[in-house]
SEPAMI-680138 format. One line per field, with one value per atom (N, C-alpha, C): z negated, x, y; residue in three letters. Coordinates in steps of 0.2 Angstrom, whole numbers. Example, Ala and Ser with C-alpha at 12.3 -4.5 7.8 and 13.67 -1.06 7.14 Angstrom:
<badrens>
pz = -39, -39, -39, -35, -36, -39;
px = 66, 62, 66, 64, 68, 64;
py = -28, -22, -16, -11, -5, 0;
resn = ALA, ALA, ALA, SER, SER, SER;
</badrens>
This chain:
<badrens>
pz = 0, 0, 0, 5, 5, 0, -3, -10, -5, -4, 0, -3, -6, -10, -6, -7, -4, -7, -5, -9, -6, -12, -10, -16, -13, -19, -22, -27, -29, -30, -26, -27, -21, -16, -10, -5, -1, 5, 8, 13, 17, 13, 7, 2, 2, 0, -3, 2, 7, 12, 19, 15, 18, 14, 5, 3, 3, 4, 5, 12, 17, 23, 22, 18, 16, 9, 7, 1, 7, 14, 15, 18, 22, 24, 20, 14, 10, 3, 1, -5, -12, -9, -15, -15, -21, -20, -24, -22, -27, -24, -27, -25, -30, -27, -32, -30, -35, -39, -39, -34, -35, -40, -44, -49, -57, -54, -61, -60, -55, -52, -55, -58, -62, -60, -58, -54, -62, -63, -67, -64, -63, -59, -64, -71, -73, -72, -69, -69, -62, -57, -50, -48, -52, -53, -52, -48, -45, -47, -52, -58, -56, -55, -54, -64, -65, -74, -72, -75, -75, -82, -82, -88, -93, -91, -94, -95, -87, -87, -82, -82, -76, -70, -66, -58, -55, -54, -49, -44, -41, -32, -28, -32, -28, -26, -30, -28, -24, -21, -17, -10, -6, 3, 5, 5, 9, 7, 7, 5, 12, 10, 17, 13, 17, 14, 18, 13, 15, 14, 8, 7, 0, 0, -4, -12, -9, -15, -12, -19, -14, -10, -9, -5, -5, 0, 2, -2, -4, -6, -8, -12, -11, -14, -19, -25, -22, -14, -11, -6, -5, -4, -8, -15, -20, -23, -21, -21, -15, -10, -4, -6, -10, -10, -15, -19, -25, -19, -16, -11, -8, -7, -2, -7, -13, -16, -17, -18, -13, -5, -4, 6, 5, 4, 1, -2, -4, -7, -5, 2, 6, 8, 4, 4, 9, 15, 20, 21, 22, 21, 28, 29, 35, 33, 37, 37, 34, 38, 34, 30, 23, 18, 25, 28, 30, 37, 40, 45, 43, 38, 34, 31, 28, 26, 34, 37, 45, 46, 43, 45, 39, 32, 28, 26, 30, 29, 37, 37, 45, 49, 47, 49, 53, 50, 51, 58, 59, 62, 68, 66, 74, 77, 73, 74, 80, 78, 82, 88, 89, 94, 98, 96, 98, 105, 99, 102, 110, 109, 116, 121, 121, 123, 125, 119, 120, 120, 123, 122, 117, 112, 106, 107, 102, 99, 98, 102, 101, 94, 90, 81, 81, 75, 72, 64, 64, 55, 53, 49, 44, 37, 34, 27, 28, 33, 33, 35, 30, 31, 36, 37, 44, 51, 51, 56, 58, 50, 50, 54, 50, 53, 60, 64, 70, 76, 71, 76, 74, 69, 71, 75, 75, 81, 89, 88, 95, 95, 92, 95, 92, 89, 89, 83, 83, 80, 75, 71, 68, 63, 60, 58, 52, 46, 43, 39, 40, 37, 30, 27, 22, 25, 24, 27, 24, 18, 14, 12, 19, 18, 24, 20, 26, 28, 31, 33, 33, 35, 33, 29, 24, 15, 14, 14, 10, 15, 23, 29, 29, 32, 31, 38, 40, 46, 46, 49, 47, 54, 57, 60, 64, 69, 71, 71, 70, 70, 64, 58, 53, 50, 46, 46, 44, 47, 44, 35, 32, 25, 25, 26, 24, 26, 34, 35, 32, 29, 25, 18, 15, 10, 11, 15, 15, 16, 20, 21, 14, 11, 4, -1, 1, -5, -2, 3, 8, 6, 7, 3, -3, -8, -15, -17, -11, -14, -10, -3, 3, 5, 3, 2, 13, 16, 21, 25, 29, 33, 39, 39, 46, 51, 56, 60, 65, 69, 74, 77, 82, 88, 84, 86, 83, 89, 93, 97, 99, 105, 105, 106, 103, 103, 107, 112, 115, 110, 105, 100, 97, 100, 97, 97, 95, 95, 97, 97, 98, 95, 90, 87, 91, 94, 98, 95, 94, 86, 91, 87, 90, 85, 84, 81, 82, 80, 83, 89, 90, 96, 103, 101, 108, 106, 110, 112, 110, 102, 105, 107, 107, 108, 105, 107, 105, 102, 96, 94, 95, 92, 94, 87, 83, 78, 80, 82, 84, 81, 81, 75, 75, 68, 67, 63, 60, 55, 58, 65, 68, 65, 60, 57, 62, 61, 65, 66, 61, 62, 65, 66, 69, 61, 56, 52, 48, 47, 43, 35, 34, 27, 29, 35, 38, 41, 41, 42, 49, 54, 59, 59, 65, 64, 69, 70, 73, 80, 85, 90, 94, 100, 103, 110, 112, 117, 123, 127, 134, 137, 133, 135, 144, 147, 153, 152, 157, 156, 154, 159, 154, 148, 144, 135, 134, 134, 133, 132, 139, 139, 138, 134, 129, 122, 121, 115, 112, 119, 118, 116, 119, 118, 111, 109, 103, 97, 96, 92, 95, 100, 101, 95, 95, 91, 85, 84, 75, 74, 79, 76, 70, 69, 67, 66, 60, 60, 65, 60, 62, 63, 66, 65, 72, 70, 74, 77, 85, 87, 87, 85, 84, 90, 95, 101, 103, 108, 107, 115, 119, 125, 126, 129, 130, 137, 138, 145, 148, 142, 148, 146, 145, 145, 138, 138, 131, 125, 123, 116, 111, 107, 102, 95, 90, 82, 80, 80, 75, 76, 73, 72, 66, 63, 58, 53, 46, 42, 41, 41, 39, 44, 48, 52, 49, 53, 52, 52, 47, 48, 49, 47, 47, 53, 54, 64, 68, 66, 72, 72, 66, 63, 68, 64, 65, 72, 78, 81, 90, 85, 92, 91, 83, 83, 82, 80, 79, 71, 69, 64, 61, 63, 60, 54, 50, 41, 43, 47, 49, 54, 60, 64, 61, 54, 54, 49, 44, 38, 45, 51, 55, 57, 61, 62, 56, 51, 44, 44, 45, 42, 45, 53, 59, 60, 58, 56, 50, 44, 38, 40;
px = 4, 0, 4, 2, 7, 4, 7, 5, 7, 0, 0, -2, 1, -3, -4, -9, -12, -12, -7, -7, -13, -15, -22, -24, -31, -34, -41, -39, -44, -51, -55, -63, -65, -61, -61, -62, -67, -70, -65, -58, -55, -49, -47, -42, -46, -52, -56, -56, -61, -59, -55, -48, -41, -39, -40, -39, -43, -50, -56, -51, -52, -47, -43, -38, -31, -33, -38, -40, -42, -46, -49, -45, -39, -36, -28, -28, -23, -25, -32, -33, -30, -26, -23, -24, -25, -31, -26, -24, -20, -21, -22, -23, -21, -15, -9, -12, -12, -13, -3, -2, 3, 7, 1, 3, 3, 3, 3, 10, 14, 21, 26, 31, 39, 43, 49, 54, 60, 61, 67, 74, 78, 85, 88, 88, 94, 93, 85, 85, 81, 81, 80, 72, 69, 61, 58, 51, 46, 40, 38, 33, 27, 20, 13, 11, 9, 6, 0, -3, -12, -13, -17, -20, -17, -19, -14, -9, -5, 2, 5, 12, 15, 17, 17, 18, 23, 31, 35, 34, 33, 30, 36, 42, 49, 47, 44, 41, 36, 34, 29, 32, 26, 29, 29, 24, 23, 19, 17, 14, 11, 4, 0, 1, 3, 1, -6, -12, -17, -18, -18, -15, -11, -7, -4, -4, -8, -11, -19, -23, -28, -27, -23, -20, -12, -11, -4, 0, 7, 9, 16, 21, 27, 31, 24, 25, 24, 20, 18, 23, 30, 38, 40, 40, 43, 40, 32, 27, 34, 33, 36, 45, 47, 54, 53, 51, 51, 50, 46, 44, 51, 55, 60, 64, 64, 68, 65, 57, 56, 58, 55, 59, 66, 71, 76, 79, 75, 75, 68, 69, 67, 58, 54, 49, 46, 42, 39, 36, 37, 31, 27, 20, 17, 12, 17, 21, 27, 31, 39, 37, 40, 39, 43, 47, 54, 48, 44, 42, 37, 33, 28, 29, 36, 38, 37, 40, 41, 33, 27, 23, 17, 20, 17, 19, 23, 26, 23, 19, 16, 21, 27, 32, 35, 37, 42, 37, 36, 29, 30, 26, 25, 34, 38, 45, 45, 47, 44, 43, 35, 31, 36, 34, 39, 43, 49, 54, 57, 49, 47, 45, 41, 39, 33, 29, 23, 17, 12, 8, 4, 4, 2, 0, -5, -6, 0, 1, 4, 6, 12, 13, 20, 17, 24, 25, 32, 33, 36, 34, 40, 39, 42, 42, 41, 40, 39, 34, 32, 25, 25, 29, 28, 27, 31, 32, 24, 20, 14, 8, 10, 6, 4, 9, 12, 9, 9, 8, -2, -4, -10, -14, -9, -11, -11, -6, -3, -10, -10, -16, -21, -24, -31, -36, -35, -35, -32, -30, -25, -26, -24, -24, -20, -20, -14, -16, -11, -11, -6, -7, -4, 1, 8, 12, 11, 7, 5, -2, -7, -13, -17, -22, -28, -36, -40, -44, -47, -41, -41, -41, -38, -40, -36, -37, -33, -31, -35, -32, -37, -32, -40, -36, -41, -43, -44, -39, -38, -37, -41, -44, -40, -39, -36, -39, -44, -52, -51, -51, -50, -45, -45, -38, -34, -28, -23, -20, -22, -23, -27, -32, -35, -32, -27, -24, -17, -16, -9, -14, -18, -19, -21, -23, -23, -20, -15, -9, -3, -5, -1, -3, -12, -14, -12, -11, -11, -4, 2, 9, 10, 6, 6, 7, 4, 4, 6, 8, 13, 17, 25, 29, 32, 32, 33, 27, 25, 20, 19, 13, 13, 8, 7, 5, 1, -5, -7, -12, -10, -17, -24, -28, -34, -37, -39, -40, -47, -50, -57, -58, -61, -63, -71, -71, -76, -82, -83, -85, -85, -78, -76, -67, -66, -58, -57, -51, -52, -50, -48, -43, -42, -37, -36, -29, -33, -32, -25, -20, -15, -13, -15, -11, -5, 1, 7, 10, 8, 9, 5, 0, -6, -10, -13, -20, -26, -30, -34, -43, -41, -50, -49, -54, -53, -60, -61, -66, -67, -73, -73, -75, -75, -76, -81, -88, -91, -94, -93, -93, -101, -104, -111, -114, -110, -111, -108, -105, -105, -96, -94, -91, -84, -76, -71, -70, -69, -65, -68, -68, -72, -71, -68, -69, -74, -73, -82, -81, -77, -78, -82, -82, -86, -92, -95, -100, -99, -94, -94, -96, -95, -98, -93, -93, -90, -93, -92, -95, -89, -92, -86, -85, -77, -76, -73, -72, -68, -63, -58, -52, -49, -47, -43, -38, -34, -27, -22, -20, -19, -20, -24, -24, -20, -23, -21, -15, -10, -3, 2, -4, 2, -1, -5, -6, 1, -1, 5, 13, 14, 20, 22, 16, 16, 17, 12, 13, 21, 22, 30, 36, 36, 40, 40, 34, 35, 36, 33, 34, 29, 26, 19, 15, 15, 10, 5, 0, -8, -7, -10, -10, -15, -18, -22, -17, -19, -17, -21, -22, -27, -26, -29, -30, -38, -36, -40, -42, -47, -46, -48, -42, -46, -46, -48, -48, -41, -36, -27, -26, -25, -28, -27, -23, -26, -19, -21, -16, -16, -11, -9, -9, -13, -14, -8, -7, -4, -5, 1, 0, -2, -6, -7, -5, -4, 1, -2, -7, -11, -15, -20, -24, -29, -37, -43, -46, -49, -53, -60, -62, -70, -71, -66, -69, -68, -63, -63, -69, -72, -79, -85, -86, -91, -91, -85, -84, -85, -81, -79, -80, -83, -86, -81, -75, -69, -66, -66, -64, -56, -53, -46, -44, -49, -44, -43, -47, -47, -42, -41, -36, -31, -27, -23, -20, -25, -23, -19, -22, -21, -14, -15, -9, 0, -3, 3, 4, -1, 1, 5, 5, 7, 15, 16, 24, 27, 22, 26, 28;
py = -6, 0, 6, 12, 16, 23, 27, 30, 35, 39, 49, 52, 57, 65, 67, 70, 77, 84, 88, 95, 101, 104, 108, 110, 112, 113, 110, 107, 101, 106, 101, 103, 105, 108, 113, 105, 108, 104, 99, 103, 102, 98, 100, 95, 89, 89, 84, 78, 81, 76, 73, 77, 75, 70, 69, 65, 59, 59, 54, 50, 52, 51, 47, 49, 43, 38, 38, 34, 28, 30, 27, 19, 21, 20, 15, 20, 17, 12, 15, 12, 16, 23, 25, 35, 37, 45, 48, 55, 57, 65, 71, 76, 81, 85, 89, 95, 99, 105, 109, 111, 113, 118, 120, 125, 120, 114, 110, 105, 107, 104, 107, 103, 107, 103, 106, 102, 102, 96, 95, 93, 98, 95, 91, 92, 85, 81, 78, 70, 71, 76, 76, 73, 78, 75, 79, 78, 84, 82, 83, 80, 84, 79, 83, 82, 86, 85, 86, 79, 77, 78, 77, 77, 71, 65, 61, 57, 60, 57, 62, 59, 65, 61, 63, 59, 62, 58, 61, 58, 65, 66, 62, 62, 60, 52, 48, 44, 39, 44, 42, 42, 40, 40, 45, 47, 54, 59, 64, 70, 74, 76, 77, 88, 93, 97, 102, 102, 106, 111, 113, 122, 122, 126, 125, 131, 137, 138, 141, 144, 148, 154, 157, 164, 165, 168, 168, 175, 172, 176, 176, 179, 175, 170, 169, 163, 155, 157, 152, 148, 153, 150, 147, 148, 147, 137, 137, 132, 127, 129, 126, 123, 129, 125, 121, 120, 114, 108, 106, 100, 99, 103, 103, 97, 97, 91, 85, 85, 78, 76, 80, 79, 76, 79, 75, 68, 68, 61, 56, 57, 54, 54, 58, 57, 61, 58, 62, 68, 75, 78, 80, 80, 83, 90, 96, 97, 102, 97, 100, 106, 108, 113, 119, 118, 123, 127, 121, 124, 129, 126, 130, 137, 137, 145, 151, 147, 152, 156, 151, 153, 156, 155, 160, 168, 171, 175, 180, 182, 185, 188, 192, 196, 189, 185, 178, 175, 174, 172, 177, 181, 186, 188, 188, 188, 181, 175, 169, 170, 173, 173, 178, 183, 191, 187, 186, 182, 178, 175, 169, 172, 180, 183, 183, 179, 178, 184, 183, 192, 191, 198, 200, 206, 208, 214, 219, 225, 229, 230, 230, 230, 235, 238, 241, 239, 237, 235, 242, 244, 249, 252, 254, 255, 265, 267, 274, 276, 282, 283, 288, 291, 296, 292, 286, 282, 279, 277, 274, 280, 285, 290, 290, 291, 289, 287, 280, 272, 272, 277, 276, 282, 285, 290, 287, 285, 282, 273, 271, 265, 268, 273, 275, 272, 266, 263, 257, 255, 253, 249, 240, 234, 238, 237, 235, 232, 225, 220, 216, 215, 212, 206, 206, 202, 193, 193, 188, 188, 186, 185, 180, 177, 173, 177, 174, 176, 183, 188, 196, 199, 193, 197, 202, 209, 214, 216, 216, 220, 227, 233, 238, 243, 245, 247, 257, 258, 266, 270, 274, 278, 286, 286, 291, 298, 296, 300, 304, 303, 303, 310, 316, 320, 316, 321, 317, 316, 321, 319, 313, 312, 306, 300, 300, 295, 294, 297, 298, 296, 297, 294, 288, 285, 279, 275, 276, 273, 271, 278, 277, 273, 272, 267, 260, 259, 252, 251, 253, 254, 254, 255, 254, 249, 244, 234, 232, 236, 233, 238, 238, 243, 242, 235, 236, 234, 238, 239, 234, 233, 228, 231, 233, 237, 235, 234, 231, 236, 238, 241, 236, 239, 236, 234, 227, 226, 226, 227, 226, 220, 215, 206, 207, 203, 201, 196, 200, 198, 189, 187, 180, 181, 177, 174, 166, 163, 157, 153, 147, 144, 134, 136, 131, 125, 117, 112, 108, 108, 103, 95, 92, 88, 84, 84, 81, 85, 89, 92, 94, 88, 87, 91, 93, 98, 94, 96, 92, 94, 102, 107, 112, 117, 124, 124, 128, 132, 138, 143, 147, 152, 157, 161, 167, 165, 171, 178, 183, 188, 190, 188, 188, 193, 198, 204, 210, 212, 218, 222, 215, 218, 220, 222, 222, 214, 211, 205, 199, 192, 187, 179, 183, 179, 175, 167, 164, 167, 173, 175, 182, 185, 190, 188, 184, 182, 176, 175, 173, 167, 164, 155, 151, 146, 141, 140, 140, 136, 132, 127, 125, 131, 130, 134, 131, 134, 131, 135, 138, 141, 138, 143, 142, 139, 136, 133, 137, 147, 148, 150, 151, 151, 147, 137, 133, 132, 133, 135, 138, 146, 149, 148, 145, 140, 135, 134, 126, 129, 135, 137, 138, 141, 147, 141, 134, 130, 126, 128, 121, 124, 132, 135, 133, 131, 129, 120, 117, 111, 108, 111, 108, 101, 97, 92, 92, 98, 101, 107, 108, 116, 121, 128, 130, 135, 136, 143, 148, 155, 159, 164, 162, 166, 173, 178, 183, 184, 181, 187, 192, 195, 202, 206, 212, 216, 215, 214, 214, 207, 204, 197, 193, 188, 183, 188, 187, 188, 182, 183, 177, 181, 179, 184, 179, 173, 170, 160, 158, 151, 149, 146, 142, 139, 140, 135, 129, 130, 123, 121, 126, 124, 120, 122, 123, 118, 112, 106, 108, 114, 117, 118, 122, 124, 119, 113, 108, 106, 105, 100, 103, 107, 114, 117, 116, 117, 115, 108, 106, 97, 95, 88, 84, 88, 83, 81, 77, 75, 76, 80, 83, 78, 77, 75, 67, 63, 57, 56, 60, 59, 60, 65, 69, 61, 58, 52, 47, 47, 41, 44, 48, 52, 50, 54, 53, 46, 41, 32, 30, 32, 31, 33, 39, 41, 38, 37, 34, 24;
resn = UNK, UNK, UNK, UNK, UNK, UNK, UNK, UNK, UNK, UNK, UNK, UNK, UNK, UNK, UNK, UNK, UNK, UNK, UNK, UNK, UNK, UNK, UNK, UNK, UNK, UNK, UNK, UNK, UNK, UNK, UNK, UNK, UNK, UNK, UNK, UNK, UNK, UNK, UNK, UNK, UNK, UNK, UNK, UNK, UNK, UNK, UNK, UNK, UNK, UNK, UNK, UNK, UNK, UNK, UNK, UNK, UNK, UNK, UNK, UNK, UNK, UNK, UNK, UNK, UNK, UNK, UNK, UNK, UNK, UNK, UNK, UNK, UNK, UNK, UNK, UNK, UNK, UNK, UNK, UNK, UNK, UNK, UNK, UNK, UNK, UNK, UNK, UNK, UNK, UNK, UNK, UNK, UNK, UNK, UNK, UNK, UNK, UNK, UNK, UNK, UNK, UNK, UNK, UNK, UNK, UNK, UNK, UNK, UNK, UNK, UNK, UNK, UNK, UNK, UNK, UNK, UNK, UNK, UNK, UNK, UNK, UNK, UNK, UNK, UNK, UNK, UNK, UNK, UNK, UNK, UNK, UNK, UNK, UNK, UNK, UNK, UNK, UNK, UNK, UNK, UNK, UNK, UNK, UNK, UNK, UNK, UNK, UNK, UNK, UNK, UNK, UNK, UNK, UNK, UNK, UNK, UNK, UNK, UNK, UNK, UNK, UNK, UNK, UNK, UNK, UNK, UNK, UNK, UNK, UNK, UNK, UNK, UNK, UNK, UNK, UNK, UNK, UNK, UNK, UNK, UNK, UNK, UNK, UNK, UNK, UNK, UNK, UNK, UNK, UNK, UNK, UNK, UNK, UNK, UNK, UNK, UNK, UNK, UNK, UNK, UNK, UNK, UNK, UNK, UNK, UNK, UNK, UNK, UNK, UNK, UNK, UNK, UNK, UNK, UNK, UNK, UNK, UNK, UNK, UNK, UNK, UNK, UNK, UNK, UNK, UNK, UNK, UNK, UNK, UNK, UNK, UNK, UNK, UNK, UNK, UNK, UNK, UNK, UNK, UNK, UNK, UNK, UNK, UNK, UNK, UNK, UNK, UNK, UNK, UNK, UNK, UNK, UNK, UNK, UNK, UNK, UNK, UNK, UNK, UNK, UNK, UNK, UNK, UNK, UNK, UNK, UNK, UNK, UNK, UNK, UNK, UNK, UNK, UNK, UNK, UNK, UNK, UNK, UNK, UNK, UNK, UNK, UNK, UNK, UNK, UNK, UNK, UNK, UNK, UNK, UNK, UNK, UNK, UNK, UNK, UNK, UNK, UNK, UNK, UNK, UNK, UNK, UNK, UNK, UNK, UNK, UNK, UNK, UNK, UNK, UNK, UNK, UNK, UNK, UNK, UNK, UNK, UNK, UNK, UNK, UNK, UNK, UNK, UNK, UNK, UNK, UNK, UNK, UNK, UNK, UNK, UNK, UNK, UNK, UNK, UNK, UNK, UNK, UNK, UNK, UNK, UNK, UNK, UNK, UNK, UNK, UNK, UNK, UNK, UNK, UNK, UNK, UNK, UNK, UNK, UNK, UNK, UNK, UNK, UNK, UNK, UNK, UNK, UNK, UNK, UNK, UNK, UNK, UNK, UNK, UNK, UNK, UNK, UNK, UNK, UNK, UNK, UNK, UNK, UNK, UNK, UNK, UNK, UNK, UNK, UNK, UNK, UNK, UNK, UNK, UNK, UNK, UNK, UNK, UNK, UNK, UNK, UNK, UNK, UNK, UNK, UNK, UNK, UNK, UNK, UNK, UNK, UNK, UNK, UNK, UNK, UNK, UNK, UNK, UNK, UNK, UNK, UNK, UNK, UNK, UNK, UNK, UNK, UNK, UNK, UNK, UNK, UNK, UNK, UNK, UNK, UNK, UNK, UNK, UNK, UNK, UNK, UNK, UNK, UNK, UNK, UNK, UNK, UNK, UNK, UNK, UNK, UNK, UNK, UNK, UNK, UNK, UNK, UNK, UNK, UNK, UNK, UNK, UNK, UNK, UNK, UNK, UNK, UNK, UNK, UNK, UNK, UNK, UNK, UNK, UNK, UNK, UNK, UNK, UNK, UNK, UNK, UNK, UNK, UNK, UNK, UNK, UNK, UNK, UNK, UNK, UNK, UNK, UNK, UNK, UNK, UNK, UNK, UNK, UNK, UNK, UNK, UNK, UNK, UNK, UNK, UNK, UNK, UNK, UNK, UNK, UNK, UNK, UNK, UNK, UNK, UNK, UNK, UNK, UNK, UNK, UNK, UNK, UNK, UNK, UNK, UNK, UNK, UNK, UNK, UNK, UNK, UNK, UNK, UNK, UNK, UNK, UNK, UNK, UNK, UNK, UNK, UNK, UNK, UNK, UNK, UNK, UNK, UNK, UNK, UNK, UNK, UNK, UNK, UNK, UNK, UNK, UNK, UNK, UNK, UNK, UNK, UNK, UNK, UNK, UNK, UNK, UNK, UNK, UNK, UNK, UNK, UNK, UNK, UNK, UNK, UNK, UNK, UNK, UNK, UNK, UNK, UNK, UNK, UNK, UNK, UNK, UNK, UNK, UNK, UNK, UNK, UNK, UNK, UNK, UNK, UNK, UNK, UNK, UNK, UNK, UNK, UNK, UNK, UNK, UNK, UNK, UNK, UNK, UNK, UNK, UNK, UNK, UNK, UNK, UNK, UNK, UNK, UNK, UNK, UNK, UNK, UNK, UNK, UNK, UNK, UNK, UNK, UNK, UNK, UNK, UNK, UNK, UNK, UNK, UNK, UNK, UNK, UNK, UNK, UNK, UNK, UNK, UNK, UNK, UNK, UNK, UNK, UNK, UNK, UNK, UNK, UNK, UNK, UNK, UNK, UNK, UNK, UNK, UNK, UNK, UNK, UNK, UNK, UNK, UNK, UNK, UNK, UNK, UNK, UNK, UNK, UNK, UNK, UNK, UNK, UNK, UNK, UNK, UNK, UNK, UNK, UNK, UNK, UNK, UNK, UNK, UNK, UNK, UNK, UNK, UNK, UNK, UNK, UNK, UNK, UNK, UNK, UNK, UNK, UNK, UNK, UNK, UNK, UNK, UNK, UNK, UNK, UNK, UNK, UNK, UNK, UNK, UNK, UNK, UNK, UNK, UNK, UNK, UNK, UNK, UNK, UNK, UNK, UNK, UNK, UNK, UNK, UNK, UNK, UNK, UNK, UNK, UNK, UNK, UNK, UNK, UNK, UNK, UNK, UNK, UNK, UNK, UNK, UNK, UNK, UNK, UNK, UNK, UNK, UNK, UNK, UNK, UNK, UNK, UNK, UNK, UNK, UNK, UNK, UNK, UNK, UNK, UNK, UNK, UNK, UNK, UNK, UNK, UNK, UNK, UNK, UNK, UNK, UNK, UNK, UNK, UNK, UNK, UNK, UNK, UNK, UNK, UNK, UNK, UNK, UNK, UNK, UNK, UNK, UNK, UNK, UNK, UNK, UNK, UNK, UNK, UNK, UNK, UNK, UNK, UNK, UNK, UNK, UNK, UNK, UNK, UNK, UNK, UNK, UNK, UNK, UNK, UNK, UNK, UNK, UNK, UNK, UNK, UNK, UNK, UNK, UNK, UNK, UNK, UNK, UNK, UNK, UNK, UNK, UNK, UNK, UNK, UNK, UNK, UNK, UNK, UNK, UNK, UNK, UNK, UNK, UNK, UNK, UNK, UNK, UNK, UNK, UNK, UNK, UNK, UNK, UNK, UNK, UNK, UNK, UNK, UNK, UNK, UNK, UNK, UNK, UNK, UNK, UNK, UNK, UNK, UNK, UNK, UNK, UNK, UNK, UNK, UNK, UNK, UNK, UNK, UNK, UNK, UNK, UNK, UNK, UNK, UNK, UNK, UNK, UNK, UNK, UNK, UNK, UNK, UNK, UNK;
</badrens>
């Protein structure tokens, strides 16, 4: 019998049922709470603390990672590098703690993309506020994002329209709690985005996030919804580009079409079992169990 944890968050749908998945398969159910994990180097131990005993993770075969806290931040590097001393000592992880950092870090990430030359939202990084001023004169309208967040948490939306006192104060408040600025033209979305599912590499469907509450974004914590979608070949191929960089278990591409044509928001650290479900009638946590048994 092969022994997989499952890292996430106990209780939450998509941990629960990525463990269900591997219980079914393996016979063995284990679902770690990351913030109840201590690494002890004098005896080279990576200990989950239950309630009534302690579990080294070093142990086991493999480890599925599904999210690794509830929000990103940069305690959730720190969550990753602890794993890195299982890995070491031979235990599987999907996926790798190292590729995963690349991707909870937005800057790191779009840096990546940047790089391959892939097309993006117009963005400016910097820690100056005149600069900021600037860049929202210049796109009009203007993202700023937190460099350690999901589903838009903590992004706010600041206006050319607007005096410049008020976008100068705004900007100060948004700097308060993110001292290096992340910057994005604010795009016009065809009132959807797309999130297009690889496992192992392959292609397996695209969803689609359709915005239901009028808001800016196409997020299901804005009201949006899932449908299935039919992206062109190429979306699909600069999808495939954008996840080859990272190397990924699982993982979604978050695609936008627009009037100049597709843009890429970001690769996925985890990637999306609800939208495949809700989407596209795929079962992601059962292919992903078959998937990990397969490599272990």
């Amino acid at each position: 019998m092969k022994k997989i944890g499952v890292i996430g968050i106990p209780g939450k749908w998509s941990t629960e049922t990525l463990a269900d998945a591997v219980e079914q398969r393996t016979g063995f159910r284990l679902v770690i709470d990351m913030s109840k994990v201590s690494l002890d180097l004098a005896n080279n131990t990576l200990n989950y603390l239950t309630s009534d005993k302690k579990i080294n993770l070093c142990d086991l075969d493999g480890l599925i990672i599904k999210k690794i806290s509830a929000e990103y931040n940069p305690n959730t590097l720190d969550r990753l590098e602890l794993l890195l001393i299982a890995q070491a000592q031979g235990v599987k992880i999907f996926s790798s703690p190292d590729k995963i950092m690349r991707l909870i870090d937005r800057l790191s990430c779009t840096v990546m993309l940047r790089k391959a030359g892939l097309p993006m939202p117009d963005t400016v990084v910097t820690e100056d506020i005149n600069e900021a001023i600037d860049s929202v004169k210049k796109f009009s309208s203007a993202v700023f994002k937190p460099l350690f967040s999901t589903k838009a948490r903590g992004m706010v939306v600041i206006d050319a329209d607007n005096p410049v006192s008020q976008i100068e104060n705004e900007i100060k408040q948004f700097q308060s709690e993110h001292q290096m600025m992340y910057i994005q033209k604010k795009v016009n979305l065809p009132g959807q985005d797309l999130g297009l599912v690889f496992l192992g590499g392959q292609y397996l469907g695209t969803y689609a996030r359709v915005n239901q509450s009028g808001t800016w974004n196409t997020t299901i914590n804005s009201g949006g919804r899932y449908e299935k979608a039919s992206p062109s070949k190429e979306i699909i191929s600069i999808a495939q580009q954008a996840q080859d960089l990272f190397s990924m278990d699982f993982t979604t591409v978050d695609i936008a079409e627009t009037e100049n044509g597709p843009i890429v928001f970001e690769v996925s650290a985890f990637g999306g079992f609800q939208g495949a479900l809700d989407g596209i009638g795929i079962k992601a946590a059962e292919q992903y169990a078959d998937y990990v048994l397969n490599k272990i």
